[in-house]
C-alpha positions as a Python dict, from the first residue, in 0.01 Angstrom:
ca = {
    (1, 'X'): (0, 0, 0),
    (2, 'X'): (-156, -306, -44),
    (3, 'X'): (-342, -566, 237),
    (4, 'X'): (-223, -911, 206),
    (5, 'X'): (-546, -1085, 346),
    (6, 'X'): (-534, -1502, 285),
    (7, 'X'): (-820, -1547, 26),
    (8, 'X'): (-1084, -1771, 117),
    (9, 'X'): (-999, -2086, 31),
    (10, 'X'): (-666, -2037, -50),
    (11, 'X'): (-441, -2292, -84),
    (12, 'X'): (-216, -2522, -278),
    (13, 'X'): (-470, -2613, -525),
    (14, 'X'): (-400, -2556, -894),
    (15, 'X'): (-576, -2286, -1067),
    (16, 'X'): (-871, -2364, -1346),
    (17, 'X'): (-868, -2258, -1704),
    (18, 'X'): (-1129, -1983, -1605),
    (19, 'X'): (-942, -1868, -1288),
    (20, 'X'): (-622, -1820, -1504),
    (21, 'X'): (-812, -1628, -1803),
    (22, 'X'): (-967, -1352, -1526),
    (23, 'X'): (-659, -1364, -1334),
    (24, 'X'): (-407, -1306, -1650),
    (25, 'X'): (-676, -995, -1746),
    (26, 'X'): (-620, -847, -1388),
    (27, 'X'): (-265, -836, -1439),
    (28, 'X'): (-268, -604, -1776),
    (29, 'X'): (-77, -318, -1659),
    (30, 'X'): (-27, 30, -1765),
    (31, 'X'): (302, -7, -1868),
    (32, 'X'): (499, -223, -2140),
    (33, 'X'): (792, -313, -1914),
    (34, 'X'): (573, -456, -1641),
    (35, 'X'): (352, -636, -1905),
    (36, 'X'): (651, -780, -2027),
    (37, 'X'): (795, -925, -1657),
    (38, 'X'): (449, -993, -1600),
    (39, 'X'): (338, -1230, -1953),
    (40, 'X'): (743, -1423, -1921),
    (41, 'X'): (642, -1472, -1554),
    (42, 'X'): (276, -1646, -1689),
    (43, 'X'): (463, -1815, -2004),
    (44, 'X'): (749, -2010, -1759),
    (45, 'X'): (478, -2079, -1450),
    (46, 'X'): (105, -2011, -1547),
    (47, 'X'): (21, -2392, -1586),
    (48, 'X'): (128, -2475, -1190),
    (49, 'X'): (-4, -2153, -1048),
    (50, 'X'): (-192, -2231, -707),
    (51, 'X'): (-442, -2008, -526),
    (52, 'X'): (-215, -1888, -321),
    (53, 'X'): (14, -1763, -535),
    (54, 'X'): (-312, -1610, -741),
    (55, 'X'): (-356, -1435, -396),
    (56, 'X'): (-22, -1286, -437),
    (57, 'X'): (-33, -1240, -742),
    (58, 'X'): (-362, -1014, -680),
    (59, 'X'): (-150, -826, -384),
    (60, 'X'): (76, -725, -613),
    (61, 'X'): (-165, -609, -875),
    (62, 'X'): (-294, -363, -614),
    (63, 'X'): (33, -148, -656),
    (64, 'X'): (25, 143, -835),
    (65, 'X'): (291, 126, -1190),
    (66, 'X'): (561, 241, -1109),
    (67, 'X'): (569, 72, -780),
    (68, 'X'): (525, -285, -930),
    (69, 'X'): (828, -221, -1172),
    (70, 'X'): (1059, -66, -865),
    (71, 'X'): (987, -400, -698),
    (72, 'X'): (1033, -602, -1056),
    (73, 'X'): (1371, -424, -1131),
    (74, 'X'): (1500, -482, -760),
    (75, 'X'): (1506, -90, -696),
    (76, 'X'): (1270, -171, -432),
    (77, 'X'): (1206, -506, -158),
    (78, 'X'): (844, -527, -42),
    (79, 'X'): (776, -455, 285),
    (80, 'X'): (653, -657, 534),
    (81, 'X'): (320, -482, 657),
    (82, 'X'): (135, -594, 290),
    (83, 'X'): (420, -833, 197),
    (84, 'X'): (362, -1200, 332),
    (85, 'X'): (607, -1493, 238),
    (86, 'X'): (393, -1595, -92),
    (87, 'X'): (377, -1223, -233),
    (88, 'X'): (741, -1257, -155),
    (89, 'X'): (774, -1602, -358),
    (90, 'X'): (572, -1486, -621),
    (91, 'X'): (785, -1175, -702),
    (92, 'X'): (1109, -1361, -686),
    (93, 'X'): (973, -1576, -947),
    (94, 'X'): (858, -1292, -1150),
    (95, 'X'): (1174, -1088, -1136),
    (96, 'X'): (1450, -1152, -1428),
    (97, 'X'): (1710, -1330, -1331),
    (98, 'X'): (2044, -1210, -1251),
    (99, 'X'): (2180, -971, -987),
    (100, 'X'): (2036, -1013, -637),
    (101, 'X'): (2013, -747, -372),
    (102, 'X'): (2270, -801, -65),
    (103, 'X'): (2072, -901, 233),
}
């Protein structure tokens, strides 16, 4: 699985045009359905992305497939050894909305 490490200089500071463009070609995926999940997620929050949530972003780009859509389609919850409280954030956000897991 996946380290979360903080980035250097990560923080609550909005991400530049450039840093979006590389960041938006790290997430192409493998498959359509996370593509999909992945582009509505840029479309509804690209423009206020921070570098933190870039960072999680990244973390989550690590996974392999079919990992990333278990956690997208709520088959899966991240775990906490990779999973910090922004990857955490960042996947709620990017999940469809409806039907939440009991806690």
């Amino acid at each position: 699985m996946p380290q979360a490490q903080p980035a250097p200089g990560a923080s609550d500071e909005r991400l530049d045009e450039r840093a979006m463009a590389r960041l938006q070609w790290r997430c192409r995926r493998g498959l359509l359905e996370n593509d999909i999940f992945i582009t509505r997620f840029f479309e509804r929050h690209g423009s206020g992305l921070t570098r933190a949530q870039a960072q999680a972003i990244e973390t989550l780009m690590d996974l392999p497939d079919n990992d990333l859509l278990d956690l997208l389609l709520r088959r899966k919850e991240p775990e906490p050894a990779w999973a910090g409280a922004e990857v955490a954030a960042v996947l709620e956000l990017m999940r469809p909305p409806g039907d939440r897991l009991a806690a």
